[in-house]
BALOBA-1460 file (C-alpha; in Angstrom, 3 decimals):
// residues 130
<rec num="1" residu="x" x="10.065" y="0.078" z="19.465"/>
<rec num="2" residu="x" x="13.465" y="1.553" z="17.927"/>
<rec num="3" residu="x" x="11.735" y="5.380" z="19.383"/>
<rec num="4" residu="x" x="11.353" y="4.219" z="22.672"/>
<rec num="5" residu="x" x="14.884" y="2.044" z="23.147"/>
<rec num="6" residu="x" x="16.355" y="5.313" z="22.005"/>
<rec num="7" residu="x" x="14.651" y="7.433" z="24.073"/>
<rec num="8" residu="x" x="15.262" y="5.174" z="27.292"/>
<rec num="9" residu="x" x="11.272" y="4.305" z="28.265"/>
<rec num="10" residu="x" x="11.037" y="1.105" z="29.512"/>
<rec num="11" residu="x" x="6.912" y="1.769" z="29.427"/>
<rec num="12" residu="x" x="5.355" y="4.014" z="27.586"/>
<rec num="13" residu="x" x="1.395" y="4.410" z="26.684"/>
<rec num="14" residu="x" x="-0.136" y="3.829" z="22.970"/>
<rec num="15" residu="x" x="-2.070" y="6.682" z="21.456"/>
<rec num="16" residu="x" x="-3.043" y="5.380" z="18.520"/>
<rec num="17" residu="x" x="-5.508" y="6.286" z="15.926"/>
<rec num="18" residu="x" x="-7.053" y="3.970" z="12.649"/>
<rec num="19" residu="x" x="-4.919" y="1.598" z="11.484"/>
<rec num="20" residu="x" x="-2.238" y="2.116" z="14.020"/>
<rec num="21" residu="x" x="-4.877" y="1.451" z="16.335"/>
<rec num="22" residu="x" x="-5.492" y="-1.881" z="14.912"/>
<rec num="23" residu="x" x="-1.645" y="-2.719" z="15.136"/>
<rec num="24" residu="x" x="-0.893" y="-1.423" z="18.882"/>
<rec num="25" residu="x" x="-2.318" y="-4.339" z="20.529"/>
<rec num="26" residu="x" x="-0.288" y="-6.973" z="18.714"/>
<rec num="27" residu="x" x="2.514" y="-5.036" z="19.834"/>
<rec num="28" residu="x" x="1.508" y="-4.908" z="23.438"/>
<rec num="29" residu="x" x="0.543" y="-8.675" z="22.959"/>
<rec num="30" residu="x" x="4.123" y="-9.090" z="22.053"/>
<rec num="31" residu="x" x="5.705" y="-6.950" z="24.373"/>
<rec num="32" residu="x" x="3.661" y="-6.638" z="27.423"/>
<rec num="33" residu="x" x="6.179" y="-5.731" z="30.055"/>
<rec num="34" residu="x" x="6.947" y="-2.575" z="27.608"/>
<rec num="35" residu="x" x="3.131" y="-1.371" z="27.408"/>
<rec num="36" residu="x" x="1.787" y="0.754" z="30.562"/>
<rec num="37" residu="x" x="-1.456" y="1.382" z="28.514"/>
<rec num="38" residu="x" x="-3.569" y="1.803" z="24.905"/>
<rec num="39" residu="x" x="-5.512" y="4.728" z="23.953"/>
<rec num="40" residu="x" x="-6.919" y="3.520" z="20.722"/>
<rec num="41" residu="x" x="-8.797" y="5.893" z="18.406"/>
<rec num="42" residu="x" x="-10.869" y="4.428" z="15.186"/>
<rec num="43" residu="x" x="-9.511" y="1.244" z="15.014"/>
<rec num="44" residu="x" x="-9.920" y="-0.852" z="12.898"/>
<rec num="45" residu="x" x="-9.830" y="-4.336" z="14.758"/>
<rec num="46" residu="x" x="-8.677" y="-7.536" z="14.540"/>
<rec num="47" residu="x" x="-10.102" y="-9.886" z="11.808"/>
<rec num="48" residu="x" x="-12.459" y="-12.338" z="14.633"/>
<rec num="49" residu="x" x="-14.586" y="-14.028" z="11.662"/>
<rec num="50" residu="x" x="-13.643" y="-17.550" z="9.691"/>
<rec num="51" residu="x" x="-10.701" y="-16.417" z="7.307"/>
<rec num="52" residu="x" x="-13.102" y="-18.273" z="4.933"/>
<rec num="53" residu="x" x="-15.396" y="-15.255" z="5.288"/>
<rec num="54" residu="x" x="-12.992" y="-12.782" z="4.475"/>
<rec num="55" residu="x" x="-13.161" y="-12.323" z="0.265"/>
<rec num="56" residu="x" x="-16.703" y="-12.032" z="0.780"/>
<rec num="57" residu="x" x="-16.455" y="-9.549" z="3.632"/>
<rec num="58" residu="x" x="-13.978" y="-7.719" z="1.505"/>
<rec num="59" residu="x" x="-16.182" y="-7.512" z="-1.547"/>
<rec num="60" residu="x" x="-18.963" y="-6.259" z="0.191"/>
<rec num="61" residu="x" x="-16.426" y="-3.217" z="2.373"/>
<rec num="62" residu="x" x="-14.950" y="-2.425" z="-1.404"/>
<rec num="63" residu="x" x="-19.319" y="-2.681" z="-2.280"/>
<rec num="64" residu="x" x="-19.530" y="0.264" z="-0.269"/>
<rec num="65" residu="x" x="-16.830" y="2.091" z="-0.700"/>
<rec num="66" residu="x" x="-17.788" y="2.666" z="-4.116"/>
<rec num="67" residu="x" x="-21.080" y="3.703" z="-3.287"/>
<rec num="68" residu="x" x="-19.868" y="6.564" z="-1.434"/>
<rec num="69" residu="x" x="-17.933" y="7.840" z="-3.845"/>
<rec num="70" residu="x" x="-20.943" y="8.646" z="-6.068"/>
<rec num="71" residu="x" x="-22.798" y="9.453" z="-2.406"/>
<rec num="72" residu="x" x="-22.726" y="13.784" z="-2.500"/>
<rec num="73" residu="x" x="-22.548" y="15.202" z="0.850"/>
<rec num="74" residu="x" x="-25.285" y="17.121" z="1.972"/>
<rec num="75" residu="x" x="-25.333" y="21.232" z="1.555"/>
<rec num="76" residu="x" x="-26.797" y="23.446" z="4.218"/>
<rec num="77" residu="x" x="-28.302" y="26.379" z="2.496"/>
<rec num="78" residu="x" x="-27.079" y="28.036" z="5.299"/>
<rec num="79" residu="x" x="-24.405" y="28.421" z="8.360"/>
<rec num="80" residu="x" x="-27.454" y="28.347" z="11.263"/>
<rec num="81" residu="x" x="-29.040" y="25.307" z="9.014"/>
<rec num="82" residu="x" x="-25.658" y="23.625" z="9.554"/>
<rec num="83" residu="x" x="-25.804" y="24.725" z="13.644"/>
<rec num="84" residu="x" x="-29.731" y="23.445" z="13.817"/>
<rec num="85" residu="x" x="-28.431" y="20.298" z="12.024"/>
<rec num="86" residu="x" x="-25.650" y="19.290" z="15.002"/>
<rec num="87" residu="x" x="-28.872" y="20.436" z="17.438"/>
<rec num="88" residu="x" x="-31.020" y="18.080" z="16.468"/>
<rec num="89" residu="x" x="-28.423" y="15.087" z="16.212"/>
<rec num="90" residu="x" x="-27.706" y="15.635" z="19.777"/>
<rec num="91" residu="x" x="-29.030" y="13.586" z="22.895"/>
<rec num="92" residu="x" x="-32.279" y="15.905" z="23.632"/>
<rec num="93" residu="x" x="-31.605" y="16.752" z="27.982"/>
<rec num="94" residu="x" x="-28.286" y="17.522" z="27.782"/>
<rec num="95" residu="x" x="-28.867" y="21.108" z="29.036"/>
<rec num="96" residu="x" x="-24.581" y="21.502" z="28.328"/>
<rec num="97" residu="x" x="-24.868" y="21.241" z="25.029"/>
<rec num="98" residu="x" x="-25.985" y="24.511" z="23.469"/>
<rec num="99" residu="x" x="-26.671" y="26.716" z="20.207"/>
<rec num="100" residu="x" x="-22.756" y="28.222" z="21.089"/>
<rec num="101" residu="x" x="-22.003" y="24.372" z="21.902"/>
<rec num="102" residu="x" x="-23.199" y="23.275" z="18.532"/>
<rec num="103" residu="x" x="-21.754" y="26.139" z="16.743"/>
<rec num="104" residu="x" x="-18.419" y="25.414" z="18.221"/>
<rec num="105" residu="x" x="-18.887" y="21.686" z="16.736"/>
<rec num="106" residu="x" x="-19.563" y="23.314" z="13.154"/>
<rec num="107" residu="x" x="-16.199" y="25.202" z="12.927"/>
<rec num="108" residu="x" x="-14.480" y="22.480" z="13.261"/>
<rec num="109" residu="x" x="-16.771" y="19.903" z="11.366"/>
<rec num="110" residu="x" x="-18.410" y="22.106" z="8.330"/>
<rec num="111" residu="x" x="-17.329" y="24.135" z="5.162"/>
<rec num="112" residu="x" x="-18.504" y="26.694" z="2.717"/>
<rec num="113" residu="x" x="-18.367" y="24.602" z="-0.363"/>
<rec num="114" residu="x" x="-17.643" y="26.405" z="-4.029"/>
<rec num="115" residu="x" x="-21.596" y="27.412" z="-4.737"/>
<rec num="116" residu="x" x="-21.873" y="28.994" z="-1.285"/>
<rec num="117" residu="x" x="-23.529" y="26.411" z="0.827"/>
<rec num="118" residu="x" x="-22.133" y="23.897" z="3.947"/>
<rec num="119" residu="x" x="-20.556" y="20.770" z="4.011"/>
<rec num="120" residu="x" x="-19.889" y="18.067" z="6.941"/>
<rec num="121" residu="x" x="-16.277" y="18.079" z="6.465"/>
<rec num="122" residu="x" x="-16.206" y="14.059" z="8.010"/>
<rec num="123" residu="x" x="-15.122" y="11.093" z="5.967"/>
<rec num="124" residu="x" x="-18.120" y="9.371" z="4.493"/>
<rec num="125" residu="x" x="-15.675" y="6.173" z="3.884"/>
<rec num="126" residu="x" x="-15.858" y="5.306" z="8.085"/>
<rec num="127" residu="x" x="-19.264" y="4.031" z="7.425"/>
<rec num="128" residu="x" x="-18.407" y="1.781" z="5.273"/>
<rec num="129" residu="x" x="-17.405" y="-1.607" z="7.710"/>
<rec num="130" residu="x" x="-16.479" y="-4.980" z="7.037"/>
């Protein structure tokens, strides 16, 4: 709020990613007039279960957190086995998503790992949800 006041914007638009993006909308709920809009990326949400639920919803999130840290990622022997990989995730008919389209998706998603082979670069821990 101080950002904005100082930079004169009586409205301005969230972009907000993770847990920023769970904290935007209680600031637009308390300051609606000030909020134009929310792009929210990853949040993670507001707590809509019985607070009496919450230690056991925690203990089963911190559960499986800890499971993925013994979880390895996946190597791809290979840079095309990494490209066929993000092929056959994709929604089969899209006739605009290509080899170069996939390829595109692995330079920015995959890396050579120490021993030679390809990793999924993403965050294992976003599957684990309370």
């Amino acid at each position: 709020i101080f950002l904005t006041t100082a930079l004169k914007w009586e409205k301005f638009t969230f972009l907000a990613h993770s847990m920023a993006a769970g904290v935007a909308p209680w600031f637009a709920g308390a300051l609606p007039d000030r909020v134009q809009a929310m792009v929210l990326l990853e949040g993670l949400g507001f707590w809509t279960a019985p607070m009496s639920d919450l230690p056991t919803s925690m203990g089963r999130a911190l559960n499986q957190l800890s499971a993925l840290e013994e979880k390895d990622n996946k190597v791809y022997p290979t840079w095309d086995a990494v490209v066929e990989r993000i092929l056959e995730g994709h929604v089969k008919g899209d006739s605009e998503f290509d080899r170069e389209a996939a390829a595109t998706l692995a330079v920015r998603g995959a890396r050579q790992d120490s021993t030679g082979g390809y990793q999924f670069t993403r965050d294992l821990r976003v599957k684990a949800v309370c």
